[in-house]
PyMOL commands that place a pseudoatom at each C-alpha (Angstrom):
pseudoatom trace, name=CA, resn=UNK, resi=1, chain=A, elem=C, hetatm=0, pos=[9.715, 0.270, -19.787]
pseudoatom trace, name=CA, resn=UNK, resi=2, chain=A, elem=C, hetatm=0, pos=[11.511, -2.604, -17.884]
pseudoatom trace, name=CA, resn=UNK, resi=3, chain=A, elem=C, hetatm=0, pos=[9.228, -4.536, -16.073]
pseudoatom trace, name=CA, resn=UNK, resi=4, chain=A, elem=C, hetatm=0, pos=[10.638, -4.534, -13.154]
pseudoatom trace, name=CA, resn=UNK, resi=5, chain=A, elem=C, hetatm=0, pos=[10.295, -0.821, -13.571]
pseudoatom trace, name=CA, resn=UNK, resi=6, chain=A, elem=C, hetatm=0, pos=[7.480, -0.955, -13.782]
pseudoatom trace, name=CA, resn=UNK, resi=7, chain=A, elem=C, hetatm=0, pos=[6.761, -2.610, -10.922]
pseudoatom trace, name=CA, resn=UNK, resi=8, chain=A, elem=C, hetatm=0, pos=[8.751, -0.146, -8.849]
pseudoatom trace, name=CA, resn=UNK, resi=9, chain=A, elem=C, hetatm=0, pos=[6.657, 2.476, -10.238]
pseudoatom trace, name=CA, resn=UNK, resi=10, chain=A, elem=C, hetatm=0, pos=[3.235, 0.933, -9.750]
pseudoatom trace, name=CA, resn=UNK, resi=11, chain=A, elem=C, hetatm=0, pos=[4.638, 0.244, -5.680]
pseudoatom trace, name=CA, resn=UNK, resi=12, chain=A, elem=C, hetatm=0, pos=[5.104, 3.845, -5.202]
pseudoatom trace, name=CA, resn=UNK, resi=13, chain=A, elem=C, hetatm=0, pos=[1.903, 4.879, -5.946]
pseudoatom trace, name=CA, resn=UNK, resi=14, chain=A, elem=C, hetatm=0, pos=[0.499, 2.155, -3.009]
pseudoatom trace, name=CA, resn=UNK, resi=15, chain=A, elem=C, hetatm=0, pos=[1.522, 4.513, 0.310]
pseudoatom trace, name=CA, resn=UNK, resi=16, chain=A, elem=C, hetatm=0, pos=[0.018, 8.098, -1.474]
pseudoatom trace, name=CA, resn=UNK, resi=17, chain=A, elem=C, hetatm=0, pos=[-3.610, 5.448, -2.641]
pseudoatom trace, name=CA, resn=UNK, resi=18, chain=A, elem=C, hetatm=0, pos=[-3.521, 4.178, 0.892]
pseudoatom trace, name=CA, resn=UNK, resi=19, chain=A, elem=C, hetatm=0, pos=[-3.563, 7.863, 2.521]
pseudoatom trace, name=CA, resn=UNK, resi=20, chain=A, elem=C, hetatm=0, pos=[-6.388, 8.583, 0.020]
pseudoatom trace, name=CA, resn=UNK, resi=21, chain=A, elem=C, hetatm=0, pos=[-8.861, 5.700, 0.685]
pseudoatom trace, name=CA, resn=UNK, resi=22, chain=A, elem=C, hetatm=0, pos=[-8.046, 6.490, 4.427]
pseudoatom trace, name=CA, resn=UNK, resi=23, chain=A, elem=C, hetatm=0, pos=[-9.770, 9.613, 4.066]
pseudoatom trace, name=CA, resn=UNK, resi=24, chain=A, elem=C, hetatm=0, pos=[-12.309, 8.654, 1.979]
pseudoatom trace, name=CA, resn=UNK, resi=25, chain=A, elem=C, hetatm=0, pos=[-11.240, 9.424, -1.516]
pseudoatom trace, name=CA, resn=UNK, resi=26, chain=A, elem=C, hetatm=0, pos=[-10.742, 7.419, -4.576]
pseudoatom trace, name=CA, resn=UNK, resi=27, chain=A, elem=C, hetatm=0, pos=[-7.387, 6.255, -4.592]
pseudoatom trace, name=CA, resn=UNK, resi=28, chain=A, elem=C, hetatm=0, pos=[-7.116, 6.336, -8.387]
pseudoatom trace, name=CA, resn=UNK, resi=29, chain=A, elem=C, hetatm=0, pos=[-8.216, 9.191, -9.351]
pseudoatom trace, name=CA, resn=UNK, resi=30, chain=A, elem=C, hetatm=0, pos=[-6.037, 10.768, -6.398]
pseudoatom trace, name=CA, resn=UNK, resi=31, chain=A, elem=C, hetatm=0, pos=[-2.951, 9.402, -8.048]
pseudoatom trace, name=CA, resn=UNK, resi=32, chain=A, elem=C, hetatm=0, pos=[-4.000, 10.465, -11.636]
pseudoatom trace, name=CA, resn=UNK, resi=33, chain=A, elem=C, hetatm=0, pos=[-4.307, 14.076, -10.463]
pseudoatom trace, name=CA, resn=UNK, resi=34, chain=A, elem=C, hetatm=0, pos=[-0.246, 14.167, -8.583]
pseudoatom trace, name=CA, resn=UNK, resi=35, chain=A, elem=C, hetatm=0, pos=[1.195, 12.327, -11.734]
pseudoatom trace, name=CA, resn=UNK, resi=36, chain=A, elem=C, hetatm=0, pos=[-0.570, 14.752, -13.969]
pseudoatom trace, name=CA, resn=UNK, resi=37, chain=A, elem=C, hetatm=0, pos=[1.143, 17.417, -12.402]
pseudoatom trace, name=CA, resn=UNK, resi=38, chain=A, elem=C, hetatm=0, pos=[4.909, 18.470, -13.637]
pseudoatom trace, name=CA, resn=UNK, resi=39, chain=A, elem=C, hetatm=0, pos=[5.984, 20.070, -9.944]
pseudoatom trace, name=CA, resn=UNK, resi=40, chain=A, elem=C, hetatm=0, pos=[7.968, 16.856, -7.961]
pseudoatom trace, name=CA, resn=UNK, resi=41, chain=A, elem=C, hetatm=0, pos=[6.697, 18.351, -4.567]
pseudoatom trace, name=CA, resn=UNK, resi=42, chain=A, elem=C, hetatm=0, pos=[2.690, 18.949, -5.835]
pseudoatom trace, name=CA, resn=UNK, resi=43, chain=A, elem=C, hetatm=0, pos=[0.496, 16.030, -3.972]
pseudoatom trace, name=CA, resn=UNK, resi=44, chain=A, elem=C, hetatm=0, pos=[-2.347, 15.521, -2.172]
pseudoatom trace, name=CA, resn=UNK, resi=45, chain=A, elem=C, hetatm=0, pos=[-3.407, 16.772, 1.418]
pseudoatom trace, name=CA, resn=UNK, resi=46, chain=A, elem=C, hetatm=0, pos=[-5.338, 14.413, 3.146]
pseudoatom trace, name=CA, resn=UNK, resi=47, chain=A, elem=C, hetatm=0, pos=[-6.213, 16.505, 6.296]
pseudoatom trace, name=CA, resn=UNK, resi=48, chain=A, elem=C, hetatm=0, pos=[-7.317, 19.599, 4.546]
pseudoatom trace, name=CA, resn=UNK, resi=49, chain=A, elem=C, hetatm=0, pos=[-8.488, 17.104, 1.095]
pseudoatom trace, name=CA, resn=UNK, resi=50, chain=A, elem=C, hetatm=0, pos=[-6.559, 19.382, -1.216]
pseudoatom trace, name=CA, resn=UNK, resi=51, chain=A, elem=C, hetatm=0, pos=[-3.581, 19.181, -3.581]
pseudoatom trace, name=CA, resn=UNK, resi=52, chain=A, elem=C, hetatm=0, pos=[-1.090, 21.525, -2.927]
pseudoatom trace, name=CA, resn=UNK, resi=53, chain=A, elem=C, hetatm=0, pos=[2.350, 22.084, -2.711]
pseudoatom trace, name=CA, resn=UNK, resi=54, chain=A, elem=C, hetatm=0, pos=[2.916, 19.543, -0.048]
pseudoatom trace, name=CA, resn=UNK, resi=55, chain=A, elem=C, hetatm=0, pos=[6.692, 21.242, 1.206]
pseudoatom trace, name=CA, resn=UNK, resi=56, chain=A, elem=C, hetatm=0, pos=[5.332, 24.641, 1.334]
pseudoatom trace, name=CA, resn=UNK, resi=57, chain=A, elem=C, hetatm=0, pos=[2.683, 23.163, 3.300]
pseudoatom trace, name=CA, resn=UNK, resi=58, chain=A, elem=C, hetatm=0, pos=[4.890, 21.340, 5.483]
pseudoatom trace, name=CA, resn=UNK, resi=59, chain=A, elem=C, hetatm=0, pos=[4.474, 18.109, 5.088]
pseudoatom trace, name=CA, resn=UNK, resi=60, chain=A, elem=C, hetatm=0, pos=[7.757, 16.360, 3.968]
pseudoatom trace, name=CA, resn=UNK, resi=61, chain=A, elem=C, hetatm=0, pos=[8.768, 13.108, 3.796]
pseudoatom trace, name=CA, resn=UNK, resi=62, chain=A, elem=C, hetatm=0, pos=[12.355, 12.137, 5.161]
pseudoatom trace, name=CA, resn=UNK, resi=63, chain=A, elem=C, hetatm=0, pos=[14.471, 11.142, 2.351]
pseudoatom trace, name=CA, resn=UNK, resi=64, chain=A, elem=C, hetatm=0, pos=[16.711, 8.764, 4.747]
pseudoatom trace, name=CA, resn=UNK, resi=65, chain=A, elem=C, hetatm=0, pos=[13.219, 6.906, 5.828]
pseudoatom trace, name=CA, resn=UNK, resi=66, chain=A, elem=C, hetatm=0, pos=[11.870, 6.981, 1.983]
pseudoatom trace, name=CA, resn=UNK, resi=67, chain=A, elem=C, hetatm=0, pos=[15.457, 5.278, 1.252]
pseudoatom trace, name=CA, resn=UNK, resi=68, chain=A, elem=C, hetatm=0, pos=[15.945, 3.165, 3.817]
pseudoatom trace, name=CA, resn=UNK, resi=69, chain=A, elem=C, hetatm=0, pos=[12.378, 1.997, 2.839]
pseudoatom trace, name=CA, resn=UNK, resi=70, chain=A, elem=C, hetatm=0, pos=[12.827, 1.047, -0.263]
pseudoatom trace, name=CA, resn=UNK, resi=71, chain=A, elem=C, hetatm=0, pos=[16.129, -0.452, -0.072]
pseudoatom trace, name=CA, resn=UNK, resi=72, chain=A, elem=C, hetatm=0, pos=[14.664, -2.981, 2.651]
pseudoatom trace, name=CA, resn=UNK, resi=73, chain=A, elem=C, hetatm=0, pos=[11.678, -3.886, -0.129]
pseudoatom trace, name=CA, resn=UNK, resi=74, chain=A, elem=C, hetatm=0, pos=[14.082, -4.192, -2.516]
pseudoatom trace, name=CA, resn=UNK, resi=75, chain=A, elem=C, hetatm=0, pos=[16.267, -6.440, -0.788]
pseudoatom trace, name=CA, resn=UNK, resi=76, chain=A, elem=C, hetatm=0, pos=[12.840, -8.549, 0.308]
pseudoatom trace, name=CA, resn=UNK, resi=77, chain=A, elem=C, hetatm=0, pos=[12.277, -8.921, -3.473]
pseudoatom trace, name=CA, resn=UNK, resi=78, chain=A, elem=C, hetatm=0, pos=[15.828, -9.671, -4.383]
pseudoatom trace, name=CA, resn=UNK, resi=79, chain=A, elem=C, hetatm=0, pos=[15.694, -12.599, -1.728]
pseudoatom trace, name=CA, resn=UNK, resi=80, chain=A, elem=C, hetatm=0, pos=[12.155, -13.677, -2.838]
pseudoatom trace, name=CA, resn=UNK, resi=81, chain=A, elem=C, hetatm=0, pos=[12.675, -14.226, -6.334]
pseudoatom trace, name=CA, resn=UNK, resi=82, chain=A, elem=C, hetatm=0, pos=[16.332, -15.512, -6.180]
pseudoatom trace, name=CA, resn=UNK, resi=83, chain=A, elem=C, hetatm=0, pos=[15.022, -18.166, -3.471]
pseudoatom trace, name=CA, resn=UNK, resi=84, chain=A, elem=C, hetatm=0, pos=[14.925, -21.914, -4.728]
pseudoatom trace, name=CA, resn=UNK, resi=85, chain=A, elem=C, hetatm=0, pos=[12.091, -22.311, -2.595]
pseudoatom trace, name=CA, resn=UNK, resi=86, chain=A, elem=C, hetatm=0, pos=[9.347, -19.978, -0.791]
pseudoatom trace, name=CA, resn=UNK, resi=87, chain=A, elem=C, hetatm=0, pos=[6.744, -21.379, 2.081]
pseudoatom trace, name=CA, resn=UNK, resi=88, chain=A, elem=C, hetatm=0, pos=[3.809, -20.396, 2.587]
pseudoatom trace, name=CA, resn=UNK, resi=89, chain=A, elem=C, hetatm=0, pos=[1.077, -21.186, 4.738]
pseudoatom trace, name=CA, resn=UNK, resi=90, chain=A, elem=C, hetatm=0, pos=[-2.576, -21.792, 2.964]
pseudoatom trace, name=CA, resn=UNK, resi=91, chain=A, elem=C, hetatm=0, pos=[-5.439, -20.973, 4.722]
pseudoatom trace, name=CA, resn=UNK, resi=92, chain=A, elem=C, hetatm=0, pos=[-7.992, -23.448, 4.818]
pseudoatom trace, name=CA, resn=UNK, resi=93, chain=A, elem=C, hetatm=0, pos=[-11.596, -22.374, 4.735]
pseudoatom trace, name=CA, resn=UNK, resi=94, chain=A, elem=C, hetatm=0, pos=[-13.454, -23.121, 8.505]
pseudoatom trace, name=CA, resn=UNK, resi=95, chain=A, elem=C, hetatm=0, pos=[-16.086, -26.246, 8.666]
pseudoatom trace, name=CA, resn=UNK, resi=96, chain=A, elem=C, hetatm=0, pos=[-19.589, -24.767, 8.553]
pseudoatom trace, name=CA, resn=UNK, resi=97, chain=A, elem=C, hetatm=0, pos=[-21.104, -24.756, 12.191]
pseudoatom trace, name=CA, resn=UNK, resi=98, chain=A, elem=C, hetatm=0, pos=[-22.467, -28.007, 13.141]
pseudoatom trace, name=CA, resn=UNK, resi=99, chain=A, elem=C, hetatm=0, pos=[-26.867, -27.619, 14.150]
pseudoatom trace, name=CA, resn=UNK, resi=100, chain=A, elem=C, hetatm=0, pos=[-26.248, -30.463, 16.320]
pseudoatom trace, name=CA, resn=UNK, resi=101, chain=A, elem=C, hetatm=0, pos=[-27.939, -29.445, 19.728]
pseudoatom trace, name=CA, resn=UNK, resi=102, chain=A, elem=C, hetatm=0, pos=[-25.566, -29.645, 22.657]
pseudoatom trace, name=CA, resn=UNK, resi=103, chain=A, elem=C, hetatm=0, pos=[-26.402, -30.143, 26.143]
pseudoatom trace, name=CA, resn=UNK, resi=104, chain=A, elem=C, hetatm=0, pos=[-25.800, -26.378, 26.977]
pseudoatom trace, name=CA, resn=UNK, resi=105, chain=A, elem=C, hetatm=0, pos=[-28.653, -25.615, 23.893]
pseudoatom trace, name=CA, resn=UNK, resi=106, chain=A, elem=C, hetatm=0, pos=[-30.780, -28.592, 25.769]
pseudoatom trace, name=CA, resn=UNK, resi=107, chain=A, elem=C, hetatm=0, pos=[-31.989, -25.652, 28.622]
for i in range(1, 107): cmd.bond("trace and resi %d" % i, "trace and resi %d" % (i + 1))
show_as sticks, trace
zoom trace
């Protein structure tokens, strides 16, 4: 597979291993349990924590909003690797605290 396939697959499984460790499940073994399954709509049911058949149980995803989604981080990795340049800022650890007694510590 592609690599960049690849990387498209592994970011789908990020929103459904979110929704898990929300609710207290293992993310991974969540994911390994929907892929192992052949049905496209079988998935997991984080308010009643069971798999099921996710349209017959009413929860649906909008195709537009999937699409629109993925078109937009598409386009935001198009951009970012065909950029010359990226910026980014670098957080610089904090000083430790100072023991130095102020005036206000003083009382």
């Amino acid at each position: 597979m592609p690599i960049g396939a690849e990387i498209f697959k592994r970011a789908l499984t990020y929103p459904i291993k979110q929704i898990a460790r929300n609710s207290g499940v293992n993310g991974n073994v969540v994911i390994e349990k929907v892929l192992s399954h052949d049905e496209p709509t079988y998935g997991y049911n984080a308010a009643r924590d069971s798999y099921e058949d996710l349209m017959a149980a009413g929860i649906i995803d909008p195709s537009k909003v999937v699409r629109c989604c993925l078109e937009h981080a598409t386009s935001v990795a198009r951009t970012f690797l065909t950029a010359d340049a990226v910026v980014v800022d670098i957080k610089e650890p904090l000083p430790p605290p100072s023991n130095k007694k102020t005036n206000a510590n003083l009382q």
